[in-house]
C-alpha positions in Angstrom: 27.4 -7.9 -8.1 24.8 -4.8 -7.8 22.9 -4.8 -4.1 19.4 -5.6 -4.1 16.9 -2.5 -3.4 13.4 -3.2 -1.1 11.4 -0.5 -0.3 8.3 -1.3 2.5 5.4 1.5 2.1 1.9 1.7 3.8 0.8 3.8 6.3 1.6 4.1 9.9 0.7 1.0 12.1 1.4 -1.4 9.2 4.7 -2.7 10.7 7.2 -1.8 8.4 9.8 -1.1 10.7 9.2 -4.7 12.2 9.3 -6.2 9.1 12.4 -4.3 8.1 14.5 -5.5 10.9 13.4 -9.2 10.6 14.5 -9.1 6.9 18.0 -7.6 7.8 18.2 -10.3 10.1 17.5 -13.2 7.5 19.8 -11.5 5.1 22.6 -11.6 7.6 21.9 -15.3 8.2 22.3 -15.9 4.3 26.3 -13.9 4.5 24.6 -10.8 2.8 24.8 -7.4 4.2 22.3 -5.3 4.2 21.4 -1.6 5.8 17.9 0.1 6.1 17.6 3.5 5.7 14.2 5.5 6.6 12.6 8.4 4.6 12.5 10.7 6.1 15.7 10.5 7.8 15.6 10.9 11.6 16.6 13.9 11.2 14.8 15.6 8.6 11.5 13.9 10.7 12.7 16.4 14.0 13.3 19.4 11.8 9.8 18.7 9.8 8.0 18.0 14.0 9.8 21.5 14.5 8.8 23.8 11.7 4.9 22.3 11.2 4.8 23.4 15.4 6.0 26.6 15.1 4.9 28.1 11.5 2.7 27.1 8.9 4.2 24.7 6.3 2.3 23.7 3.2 2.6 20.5 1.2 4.9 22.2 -1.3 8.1 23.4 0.8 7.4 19.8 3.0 8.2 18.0 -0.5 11.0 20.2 -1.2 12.6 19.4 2.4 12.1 15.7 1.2 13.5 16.1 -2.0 17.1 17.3 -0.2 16.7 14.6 2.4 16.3 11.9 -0.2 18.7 13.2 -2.8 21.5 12.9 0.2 20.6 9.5 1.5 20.5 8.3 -2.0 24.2 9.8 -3.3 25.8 9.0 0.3 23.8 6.0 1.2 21.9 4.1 -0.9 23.9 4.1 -3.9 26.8 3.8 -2.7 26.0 0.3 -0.8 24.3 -0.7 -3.6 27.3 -0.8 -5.8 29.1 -2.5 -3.1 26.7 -5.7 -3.4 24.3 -4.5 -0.3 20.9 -5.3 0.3 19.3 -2.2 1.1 15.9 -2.1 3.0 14.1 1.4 2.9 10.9 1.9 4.5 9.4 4.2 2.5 10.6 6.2 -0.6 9.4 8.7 -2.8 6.1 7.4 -3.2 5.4 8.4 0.2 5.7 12.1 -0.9 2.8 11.3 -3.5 0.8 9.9 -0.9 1.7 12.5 1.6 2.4 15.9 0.2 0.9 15.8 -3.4 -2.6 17.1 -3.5 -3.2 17.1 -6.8 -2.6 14.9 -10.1 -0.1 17.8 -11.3 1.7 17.6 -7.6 2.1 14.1 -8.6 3.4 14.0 -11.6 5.8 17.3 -10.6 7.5 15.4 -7.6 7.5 11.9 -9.4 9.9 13.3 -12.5 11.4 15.0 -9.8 12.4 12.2 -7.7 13.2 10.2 -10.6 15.8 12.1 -11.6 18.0 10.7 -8.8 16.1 7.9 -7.2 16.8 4.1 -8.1 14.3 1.7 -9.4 13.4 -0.9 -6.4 14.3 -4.5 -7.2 10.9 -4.9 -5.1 8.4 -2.6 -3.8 6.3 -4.3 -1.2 3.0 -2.4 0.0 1.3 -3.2 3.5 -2.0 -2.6 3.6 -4.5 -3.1 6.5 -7.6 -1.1 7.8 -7.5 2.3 9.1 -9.2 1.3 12.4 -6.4 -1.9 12.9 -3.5 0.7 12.0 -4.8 2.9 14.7 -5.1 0.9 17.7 -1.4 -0.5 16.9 -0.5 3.2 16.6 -2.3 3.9 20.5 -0.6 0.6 21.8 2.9 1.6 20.8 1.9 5.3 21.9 1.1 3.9 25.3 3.8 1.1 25.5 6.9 3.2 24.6 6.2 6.6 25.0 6.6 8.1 21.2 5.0 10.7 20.3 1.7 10.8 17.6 2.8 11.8 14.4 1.1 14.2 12.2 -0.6 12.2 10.0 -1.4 9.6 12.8 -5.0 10.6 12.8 -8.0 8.0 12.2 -8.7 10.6 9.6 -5.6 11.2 8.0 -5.0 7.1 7.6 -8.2 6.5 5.7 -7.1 9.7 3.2 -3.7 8.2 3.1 -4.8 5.0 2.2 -7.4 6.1 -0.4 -4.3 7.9 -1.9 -2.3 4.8 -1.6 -4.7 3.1 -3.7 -4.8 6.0 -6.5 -0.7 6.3 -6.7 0.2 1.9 -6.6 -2.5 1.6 -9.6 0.3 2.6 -12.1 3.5 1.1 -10.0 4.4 -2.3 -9.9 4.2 -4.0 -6.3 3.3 -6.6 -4.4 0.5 -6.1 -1.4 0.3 -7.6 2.0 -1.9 -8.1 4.3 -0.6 -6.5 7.1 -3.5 -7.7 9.6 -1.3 -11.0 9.7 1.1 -12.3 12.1 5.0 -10.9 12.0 6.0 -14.2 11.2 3.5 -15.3 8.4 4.1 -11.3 6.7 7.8 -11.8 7.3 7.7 -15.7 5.2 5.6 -13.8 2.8 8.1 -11.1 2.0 11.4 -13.9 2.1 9.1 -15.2 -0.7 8.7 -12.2 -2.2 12.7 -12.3 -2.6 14.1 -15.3 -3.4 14.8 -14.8 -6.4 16.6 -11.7 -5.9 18.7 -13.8 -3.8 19.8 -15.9 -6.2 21.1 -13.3 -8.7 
């Protein structure tokens, strides 16, 4: 039996992470494996910190570094655990890069047939939305609490662009949205909802 793919999007401070780590935990308690797999990868995220420091770096050549990132996660990762019956849990996918590096509609629909050429449909794309004020005082109090760096687009500024775009991009892609203002525990029953179905396939 084919894995089940779920991909978590919304902009930082949403709790995706959290979210992704409590599912992998349910899944285990149900026998059924599961991995999560982040985009960008770790380490395409420390060569993209590098490069945007030290040089210029326009939206374009960002897309193409996360075109090679996700073509290798899918062929060696994804894939490969989907067709041994795994759950896997990806916080974000390519729809990030339309939200993130495409400025225009003709950037959007060059890295969407792009992307598609390699990248699997989600079995359920869940979208976490919450207000650009409430996703930056989560962002400050994990900033504060552990240490980790602001990323670049962890700007009150940059989230209430980024969510605009998120608006503009989900209008044509089929998903379900979440309030992510909620509790972890009430999002997390709201997404084992979301799935049960899956589950039983």
């Amino acid at each position: 039996m084919r894995g089940k793919l779920i991909v978590f999007e919304g902009i930082s401070g949403t709790g995706k992470e959290t979210q992704a780590k409590l599912l992998q935990q349910h899944l285990a308690s149900r026998k059924i494996p599961s991995i999560i797999v982040y985009h960008p990868s770790p380490e395409l995220k420390t060569i993209l910190s590098g490069w945007r420091k030290k040089r210029h770096i326009d939206n374009i050549s960002e897309a193409y570094f996360l075109l090679a990132d996700r073509y290798d996660r899918v062929r060696q990762i994804i894939k490969p655990a989907l067709e041994k019956g795994e759950w896997v849990v990806c916080i974000r996918n390519w729809i990030s890069a339309l939200v993130y590096q495409a400025k225009t509609k003709s950037d959007r629909v060059y890295l969407q047939k792009e992307f598609g050429w390699f990248e699997p449909e989600p079995d359920r794309l869940f979208f976490f939305d919450i207000t650009p004020g409430e996703a930056m005082k989560r962002i400050e109090k994990r900033h504060e609490g552990t240490g980790e760096p602001l990323g670049y687009f962890e700007t009150k500024e940059h989230l209430y662009e980024k969510r605009k775009q998120y608006d503009l991009v989900l209008k044509t892609i089929p998903h379900v949205r979440i309030d992510a203002s909620q509790s972890a525990e009430t999002i997390h029953r709201t997404i084992r909802k979301g799935i049960v179905r899956l589950a039983k396939r």
